[in-house]
MIDOSE-1310 file (N, C-alpha, C; in nm, 2 decimals, decimal comma, always signed):
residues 215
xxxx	+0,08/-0,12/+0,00/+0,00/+0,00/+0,00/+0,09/+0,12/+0,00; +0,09/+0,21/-0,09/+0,15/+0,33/-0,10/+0,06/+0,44/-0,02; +0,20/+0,48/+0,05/+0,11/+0,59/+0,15/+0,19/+0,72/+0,14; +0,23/+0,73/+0,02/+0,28/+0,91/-0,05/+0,39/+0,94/+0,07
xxxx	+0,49/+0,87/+0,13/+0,61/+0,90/+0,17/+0,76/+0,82/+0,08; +0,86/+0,91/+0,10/+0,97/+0,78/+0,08/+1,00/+0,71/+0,19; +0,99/+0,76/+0,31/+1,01/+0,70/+0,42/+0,92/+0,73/+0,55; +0,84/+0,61/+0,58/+0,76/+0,60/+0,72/+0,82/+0,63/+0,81
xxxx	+0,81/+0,74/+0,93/+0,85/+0,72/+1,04/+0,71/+0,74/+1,14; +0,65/+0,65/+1,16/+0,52/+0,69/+1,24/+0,50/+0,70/+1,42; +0,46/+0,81/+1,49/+0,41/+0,76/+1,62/+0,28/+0,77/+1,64; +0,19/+0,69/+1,72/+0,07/+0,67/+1,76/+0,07/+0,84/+1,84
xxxx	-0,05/+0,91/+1,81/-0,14/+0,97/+1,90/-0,23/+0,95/+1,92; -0,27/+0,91/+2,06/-0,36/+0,89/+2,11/-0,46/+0,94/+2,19; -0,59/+1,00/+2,14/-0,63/+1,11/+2,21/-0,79/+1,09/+2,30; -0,75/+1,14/+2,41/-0,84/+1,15/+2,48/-0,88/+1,03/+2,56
xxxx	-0,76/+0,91/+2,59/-0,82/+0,80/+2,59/-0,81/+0,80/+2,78; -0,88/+0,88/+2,82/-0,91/+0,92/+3,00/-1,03/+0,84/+3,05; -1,03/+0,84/+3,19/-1,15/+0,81/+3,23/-1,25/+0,91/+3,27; -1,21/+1,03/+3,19/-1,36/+1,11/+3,20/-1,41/+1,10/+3,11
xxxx	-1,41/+1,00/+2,99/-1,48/+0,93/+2,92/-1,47/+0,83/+2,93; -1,43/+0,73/+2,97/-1,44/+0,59/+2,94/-1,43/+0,55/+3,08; -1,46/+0,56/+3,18/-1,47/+0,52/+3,32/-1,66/+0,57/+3,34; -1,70/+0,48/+3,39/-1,80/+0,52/+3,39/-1,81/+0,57/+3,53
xxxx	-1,75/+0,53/+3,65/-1,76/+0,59/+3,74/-1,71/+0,69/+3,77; -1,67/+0,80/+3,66/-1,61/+0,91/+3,71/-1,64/+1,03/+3,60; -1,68/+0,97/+3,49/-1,68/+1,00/+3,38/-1,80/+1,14/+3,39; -1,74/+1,26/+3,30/-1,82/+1,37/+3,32/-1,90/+1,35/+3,16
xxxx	-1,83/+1,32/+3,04/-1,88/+1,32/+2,96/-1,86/+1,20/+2,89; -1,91/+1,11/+2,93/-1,91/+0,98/+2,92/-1,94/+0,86/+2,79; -1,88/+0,84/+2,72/-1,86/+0,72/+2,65/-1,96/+0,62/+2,66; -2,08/+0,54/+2,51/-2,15/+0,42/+2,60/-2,06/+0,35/+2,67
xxxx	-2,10/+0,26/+2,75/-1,99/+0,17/+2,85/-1,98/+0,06/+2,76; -2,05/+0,02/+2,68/-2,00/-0,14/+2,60/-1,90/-0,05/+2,47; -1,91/+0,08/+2,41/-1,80/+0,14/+2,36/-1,66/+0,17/+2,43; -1,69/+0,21/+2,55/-1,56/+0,25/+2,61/-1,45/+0,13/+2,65
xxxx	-1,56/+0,00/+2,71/-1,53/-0,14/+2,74/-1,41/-0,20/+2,62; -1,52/-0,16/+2,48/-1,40/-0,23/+2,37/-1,32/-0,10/+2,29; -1,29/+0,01/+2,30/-1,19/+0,11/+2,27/-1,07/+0,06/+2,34; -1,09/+0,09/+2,49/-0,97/+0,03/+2,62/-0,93/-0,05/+2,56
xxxx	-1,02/-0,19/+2,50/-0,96/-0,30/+2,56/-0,85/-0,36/+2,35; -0,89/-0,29/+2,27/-0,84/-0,29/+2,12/-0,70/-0,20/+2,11; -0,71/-0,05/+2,22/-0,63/+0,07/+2,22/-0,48/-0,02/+2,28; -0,56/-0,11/+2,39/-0,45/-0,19/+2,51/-0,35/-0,27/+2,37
xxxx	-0,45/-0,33/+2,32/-0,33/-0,41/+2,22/-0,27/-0,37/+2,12; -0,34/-0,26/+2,05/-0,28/-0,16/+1,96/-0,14/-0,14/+2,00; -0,10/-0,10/+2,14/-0,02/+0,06/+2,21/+0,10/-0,07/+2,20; +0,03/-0,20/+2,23/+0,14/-0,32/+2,31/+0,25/-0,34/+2,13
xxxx	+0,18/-0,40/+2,03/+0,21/-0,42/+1,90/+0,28/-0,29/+1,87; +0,24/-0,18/+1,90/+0,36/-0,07/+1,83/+0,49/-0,08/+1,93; +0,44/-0,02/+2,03/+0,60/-0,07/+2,13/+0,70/-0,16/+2,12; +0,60/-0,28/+2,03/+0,73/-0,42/+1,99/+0,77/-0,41/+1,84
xxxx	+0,74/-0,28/+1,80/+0,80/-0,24/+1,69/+0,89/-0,08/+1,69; +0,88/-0,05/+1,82/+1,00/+0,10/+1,82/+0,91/+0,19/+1,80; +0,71/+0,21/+1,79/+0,69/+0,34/+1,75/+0,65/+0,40/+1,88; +0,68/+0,55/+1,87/+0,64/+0,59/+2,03/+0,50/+0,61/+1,99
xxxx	+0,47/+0,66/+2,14/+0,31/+0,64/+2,16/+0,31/+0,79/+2,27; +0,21/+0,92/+2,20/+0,22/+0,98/+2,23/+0,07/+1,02/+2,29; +0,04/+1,02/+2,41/-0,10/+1,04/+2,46/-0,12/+1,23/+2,47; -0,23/+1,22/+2,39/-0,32/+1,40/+2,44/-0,45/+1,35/+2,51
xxxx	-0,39/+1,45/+2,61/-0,53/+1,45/+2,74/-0,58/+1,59/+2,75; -0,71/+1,62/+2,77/-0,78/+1,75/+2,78/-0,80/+1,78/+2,93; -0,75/+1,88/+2,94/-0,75/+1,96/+3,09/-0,77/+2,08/+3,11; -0,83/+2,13/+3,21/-0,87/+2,25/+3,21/-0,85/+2,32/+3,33
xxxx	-0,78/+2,47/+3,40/-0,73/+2,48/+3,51/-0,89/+2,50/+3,60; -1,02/+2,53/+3,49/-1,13/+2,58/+3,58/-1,23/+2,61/+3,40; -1,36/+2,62/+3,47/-1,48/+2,61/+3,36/-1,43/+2,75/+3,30; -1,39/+2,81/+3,32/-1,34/+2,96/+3,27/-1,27/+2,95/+3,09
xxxx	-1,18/+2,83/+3,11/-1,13/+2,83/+2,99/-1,21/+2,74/+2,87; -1,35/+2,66/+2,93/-1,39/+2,61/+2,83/-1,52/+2,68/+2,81; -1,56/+2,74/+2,89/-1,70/+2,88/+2,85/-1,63/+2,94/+2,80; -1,49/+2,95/+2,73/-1,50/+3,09/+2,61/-1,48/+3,04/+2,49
xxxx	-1,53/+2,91/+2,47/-1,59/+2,86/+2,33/-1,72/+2,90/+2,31; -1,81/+3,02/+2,23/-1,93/+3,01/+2,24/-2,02/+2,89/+2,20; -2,01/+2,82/+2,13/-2,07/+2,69/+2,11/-2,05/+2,59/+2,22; -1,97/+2,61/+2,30/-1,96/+2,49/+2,41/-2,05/+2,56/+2,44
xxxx	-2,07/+2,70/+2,55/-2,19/+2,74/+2,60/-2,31/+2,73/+2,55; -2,38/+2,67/+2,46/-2,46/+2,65/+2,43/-2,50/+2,48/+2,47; -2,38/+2,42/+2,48/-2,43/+2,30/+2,50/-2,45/+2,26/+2,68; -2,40/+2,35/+2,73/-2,36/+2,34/+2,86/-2,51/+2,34/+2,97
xxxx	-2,56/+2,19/+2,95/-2,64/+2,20/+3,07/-2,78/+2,17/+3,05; -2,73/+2,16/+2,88/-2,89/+2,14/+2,76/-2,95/+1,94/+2,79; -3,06/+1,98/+2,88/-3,10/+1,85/+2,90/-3,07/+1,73/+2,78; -3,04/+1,59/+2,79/-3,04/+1,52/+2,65/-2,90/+1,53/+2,60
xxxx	-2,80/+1,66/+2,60/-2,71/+1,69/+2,49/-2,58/+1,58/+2,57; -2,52/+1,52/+2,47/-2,36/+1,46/+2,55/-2,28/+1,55/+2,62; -2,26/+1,63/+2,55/-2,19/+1,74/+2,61/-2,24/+1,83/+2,72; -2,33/+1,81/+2,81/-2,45/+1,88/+2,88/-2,33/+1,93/+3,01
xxxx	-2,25/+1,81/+3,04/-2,16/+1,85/+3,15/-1,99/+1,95/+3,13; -1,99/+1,99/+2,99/-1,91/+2,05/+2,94/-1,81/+2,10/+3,04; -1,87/+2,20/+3,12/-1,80/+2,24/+3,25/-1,73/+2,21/+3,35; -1,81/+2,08/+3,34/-1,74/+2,00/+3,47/-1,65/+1,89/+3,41
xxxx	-1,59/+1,91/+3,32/-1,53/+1,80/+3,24/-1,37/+1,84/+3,22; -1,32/+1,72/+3,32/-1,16/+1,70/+3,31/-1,08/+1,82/+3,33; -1,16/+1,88/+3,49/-1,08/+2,00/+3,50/-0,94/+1,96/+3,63; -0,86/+2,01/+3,64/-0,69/+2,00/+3,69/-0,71/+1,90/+3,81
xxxx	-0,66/+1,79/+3,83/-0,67/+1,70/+3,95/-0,78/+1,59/+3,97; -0,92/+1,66/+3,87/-1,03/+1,53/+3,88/-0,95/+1,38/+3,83; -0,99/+1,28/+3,87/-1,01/+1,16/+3,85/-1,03/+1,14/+3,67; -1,12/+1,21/+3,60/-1,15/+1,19/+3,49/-0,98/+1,23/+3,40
xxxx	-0,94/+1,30/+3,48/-0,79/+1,38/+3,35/-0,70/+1,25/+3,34; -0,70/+1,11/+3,44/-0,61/+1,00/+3,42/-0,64/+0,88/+3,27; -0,52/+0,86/+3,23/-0,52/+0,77/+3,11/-0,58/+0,68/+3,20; -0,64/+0,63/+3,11/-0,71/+0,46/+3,12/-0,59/+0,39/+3,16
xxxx	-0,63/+0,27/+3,30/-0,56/+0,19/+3,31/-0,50/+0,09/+3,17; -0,39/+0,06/+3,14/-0,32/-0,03/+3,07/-0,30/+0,04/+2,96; -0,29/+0,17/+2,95/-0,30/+0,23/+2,81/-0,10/+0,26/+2,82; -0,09/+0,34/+2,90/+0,00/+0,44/+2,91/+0,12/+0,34/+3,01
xxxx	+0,25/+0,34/+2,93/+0,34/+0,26/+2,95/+0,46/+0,35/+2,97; +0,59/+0,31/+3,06/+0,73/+0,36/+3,06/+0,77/+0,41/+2,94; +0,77/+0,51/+2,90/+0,89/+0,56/+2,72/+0,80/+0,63/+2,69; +0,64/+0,58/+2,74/+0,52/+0,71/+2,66/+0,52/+0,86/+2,69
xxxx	+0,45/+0,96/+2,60/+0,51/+1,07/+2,65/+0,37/+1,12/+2,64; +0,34/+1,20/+2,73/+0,18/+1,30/+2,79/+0,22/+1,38/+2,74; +0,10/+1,45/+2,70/+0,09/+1,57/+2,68/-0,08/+1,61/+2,74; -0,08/+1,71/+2,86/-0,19/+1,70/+2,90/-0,23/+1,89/+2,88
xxxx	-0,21/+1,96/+2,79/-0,25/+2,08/+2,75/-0,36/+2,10/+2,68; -0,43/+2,02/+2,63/-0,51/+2,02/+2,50/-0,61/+2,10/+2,61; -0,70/+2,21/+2,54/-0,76/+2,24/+2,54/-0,91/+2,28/+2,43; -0,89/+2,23/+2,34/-0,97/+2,26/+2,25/-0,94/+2,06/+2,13
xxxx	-1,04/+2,12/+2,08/-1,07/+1,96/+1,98/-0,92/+1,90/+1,93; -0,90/+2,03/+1,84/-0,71/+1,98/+1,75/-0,64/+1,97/+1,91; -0,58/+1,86/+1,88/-0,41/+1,79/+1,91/-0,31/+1,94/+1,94; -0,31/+1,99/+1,82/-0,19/+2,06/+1,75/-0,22/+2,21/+1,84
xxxx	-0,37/+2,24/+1,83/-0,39/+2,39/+1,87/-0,30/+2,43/+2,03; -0,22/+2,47/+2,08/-0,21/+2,55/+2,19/-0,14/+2,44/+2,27; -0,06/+2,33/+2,19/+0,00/+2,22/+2,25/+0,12/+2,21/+2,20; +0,26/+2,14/+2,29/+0,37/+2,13/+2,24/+0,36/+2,01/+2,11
xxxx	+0,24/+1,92/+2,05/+0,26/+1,81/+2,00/+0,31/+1,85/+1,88; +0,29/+1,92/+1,78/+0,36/+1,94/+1,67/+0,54/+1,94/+1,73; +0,57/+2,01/+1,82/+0,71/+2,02/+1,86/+0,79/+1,88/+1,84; +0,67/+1,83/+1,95/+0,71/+1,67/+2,00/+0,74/+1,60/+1,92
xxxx	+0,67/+1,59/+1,79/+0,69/+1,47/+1,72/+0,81/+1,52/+1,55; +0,83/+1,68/+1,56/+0,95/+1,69/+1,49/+1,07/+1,67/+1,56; +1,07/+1,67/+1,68/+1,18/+1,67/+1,76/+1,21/+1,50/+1,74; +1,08/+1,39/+1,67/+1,14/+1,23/+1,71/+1,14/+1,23/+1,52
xxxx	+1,13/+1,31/+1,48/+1,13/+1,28/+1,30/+1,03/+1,24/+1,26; +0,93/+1,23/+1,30/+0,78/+1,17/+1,32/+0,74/+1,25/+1,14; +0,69/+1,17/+1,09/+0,64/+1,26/+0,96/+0,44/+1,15/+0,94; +0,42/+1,03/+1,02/+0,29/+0,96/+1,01/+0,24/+0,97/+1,14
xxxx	+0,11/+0,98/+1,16/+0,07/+0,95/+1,26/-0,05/+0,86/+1,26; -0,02/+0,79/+1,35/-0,17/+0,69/+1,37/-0,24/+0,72/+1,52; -0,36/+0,76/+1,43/-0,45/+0,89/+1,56/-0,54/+0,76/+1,59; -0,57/+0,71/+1,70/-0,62/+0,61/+1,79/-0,72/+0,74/+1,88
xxxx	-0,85/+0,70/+1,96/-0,94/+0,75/+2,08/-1,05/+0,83/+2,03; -1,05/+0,89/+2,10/-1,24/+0,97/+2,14/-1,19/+1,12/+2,10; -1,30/+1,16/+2,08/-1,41/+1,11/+1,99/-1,37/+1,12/+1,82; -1,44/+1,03/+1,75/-1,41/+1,05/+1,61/-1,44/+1,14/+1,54
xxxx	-1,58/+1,21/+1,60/-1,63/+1,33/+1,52/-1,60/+1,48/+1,59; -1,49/+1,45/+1,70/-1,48/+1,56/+1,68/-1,32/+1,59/+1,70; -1,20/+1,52/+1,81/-1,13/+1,55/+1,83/-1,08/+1,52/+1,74; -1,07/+1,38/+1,71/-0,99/+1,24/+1,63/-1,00/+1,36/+1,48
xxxx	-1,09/+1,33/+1,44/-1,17/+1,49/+1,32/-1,07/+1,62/+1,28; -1,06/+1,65/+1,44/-0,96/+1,78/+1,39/-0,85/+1,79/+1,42; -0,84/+1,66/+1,47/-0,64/+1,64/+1,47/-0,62/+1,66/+1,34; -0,68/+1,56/+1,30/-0,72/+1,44/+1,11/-0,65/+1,56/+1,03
xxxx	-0,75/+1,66/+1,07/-0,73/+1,79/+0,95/-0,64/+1,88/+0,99; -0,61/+1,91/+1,08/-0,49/+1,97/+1,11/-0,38/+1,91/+1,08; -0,30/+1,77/+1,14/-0,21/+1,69/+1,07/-0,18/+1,69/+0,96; -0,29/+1,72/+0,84/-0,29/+1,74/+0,68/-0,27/+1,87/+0,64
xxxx	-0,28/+1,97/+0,71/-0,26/+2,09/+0,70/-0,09/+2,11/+0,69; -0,05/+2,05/+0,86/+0,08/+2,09/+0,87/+0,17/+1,96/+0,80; +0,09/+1,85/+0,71/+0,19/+1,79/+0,62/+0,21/+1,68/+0,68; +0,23/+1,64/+0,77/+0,20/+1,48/+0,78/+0,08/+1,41/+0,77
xxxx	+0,12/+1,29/+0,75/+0,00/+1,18/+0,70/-0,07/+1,13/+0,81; -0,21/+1,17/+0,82/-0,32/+1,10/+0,92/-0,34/+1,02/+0,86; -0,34/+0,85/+1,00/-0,43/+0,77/+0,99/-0,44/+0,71/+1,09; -0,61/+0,71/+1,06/-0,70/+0,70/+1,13/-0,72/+0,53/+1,17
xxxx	-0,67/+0,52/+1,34/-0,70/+0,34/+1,35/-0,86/+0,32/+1,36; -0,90/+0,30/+1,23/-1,08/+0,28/+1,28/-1,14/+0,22/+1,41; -1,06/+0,10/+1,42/-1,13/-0,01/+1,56/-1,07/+0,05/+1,69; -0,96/+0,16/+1,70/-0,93/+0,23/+1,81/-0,95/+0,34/+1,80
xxxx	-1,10/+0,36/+1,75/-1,16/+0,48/+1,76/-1,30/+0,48/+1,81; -1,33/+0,58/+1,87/-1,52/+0,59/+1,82/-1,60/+0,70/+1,93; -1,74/+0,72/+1,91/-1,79/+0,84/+1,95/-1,91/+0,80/+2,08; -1,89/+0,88/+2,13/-2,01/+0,88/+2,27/-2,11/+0,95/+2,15
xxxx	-2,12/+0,97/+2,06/-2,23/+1,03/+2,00/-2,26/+0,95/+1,90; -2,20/+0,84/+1,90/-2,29/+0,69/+1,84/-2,22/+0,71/+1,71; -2,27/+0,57/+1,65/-2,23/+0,50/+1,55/-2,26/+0,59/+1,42; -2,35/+0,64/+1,38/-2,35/+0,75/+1,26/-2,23/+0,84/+1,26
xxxx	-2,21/+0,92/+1,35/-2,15/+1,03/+1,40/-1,94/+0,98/+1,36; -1,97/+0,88/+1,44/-1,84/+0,79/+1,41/-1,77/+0,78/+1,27; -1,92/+0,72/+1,19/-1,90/+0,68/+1,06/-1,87/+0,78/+1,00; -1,96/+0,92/+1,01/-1,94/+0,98/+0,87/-1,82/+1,05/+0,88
xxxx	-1,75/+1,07/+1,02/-1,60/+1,15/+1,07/-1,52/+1,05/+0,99; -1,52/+0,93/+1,00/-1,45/+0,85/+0,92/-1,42/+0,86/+0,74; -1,57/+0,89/+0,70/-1,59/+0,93/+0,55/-1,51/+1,09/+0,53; -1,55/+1,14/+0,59/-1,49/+1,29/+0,56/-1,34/+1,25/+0,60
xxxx	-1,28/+1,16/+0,66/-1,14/+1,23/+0,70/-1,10/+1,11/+0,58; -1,14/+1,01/+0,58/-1,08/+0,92/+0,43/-1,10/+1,01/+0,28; -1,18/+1,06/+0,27/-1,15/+1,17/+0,14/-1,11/+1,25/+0,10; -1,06/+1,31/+0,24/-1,02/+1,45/+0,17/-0,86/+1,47/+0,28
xxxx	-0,86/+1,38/+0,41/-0,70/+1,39/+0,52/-0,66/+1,33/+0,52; -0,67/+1,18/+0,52/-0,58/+1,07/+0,56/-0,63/+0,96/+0,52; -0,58/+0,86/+0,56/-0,64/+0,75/+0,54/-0,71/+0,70/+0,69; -0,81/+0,60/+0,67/-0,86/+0,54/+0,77/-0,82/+0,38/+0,78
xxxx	-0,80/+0,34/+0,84/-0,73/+0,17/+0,84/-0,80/+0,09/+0,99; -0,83/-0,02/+0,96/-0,83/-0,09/+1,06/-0,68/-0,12/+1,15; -0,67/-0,20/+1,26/-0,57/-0,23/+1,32/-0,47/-0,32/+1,24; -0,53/-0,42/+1,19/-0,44/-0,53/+1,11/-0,44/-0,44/+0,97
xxxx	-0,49/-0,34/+0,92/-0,45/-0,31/+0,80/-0,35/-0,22/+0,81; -0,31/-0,13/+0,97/-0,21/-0,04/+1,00/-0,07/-0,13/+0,96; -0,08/-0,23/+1,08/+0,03/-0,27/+1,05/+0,10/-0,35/+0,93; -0,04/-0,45/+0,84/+0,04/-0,48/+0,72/+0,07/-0,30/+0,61
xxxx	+0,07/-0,26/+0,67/+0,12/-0,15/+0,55/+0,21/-0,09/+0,61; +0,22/-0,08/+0,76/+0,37/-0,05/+0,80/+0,46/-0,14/+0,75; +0,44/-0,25/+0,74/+0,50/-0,36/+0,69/+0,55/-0,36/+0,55; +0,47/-0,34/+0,51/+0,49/-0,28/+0,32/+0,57/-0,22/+0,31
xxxx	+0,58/-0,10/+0,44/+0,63/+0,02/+0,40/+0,82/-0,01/+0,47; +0,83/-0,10/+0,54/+0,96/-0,15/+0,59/+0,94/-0,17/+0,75; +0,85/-0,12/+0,78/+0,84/-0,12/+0,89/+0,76/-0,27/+0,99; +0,84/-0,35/+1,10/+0,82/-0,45/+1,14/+0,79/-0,59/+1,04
xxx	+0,88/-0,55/+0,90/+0,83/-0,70/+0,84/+0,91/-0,79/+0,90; +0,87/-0,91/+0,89/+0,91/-1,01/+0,93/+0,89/-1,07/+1,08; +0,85/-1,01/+1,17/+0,83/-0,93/+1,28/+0,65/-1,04/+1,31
């Protein structure tokens, strides 16, 4: 599979994969539990198979020092508190010290590198991660976590902006706002950002590409 480089050097970002979505007992803006159940448990073996291939694995977590910095999104304020809406707890979500700002147990291993600045949907906005991954020669990334339609979404398009190749692990991905929502983030970012790949199709094409054959 040709993926428009002469040379792959890929690390995993992995975003949002906290338990203020995917814990249900802490979780402010919460993940279904039979999605969060199999994200964890696909993301777990994803993170393991790259590591036994040399790729880093770079986690973005959303944190906030206080509701102050996520009420000056005017569109979050609108969702803030809206009976029915996912986002209804916007405010109270993954602010400095809760329980929700921690990686999911088994995700996050020795050599992995945090980055817990994000405060808005893109990866890249107002975070050292663009730094981070020119600093390792990083030119692919394989974006893994929550949600697909929105964060995963505007990593996707940002990454294509600043020139590296998104792709998208479909099966270590997906949305608290359901399977439609999931799908069409998937269509829009396969046509026009990156590619979208399953887990076994990541790695036969790293493989293609020199990476872990034989392996």
């Amino acid at each position: 599979m040709k993926l428009g480089l002469d040379q792959v050097r890929p690390a995993v970002v992995a975003i949002d994969l906290h338990r203020g979505h995917l814990d249900m007992e802490v979780a402010t803006l919460p993940a279904p539990a039979d999605l969060a159940q199999r994200v964890v448990a696909v993301n777990r073996a994803f993170n393991e198979r790259c590591r036994g291939l040399g790729i880093p694995i770079i986690h973005v977590v959303s944190q906030y020092r206080d509701p102050s910095e996520t009420a000056g999104n005017p569109f979050w304020r609108t969702k803030a508190g809206r009976a029915g809406d996912t986002r209804r707890n916007q405010f109270r979500h993954n602010l400095a010290g809760a329980p929700g700002t921690e990686i999911m147990p088994g995700l996050f291993a020795e050599g992995d590198l945090l980055i817990d600045t994000k405060k808005r949907k893109d990866c890249f906005f107002a975070t050292d991660l663009d730094f981070s991954l020119r600093a390792r020669a990083v030119n692919t990334l394989l974006i893994t976590g929550v949600n697909t339609n929105s964060c995963v979404l505007a990593t996707a398009a940002a990454a294509n902006t600043l020139d590296y190749l998104p792709i998208v692990v479909e099966d270590c991905t997906g949305s608290m706002d359901g399977a439609d929502a999931h799908d069409a983030a998937l269509l829009c970012i396969g046509t026009a950002l990156g590619f979208t790949l399953s887990s076994d199709a990541v790695f036969e094409a790293l493989s293609a590409n020199g990476i872990g054959a034989g392996k």
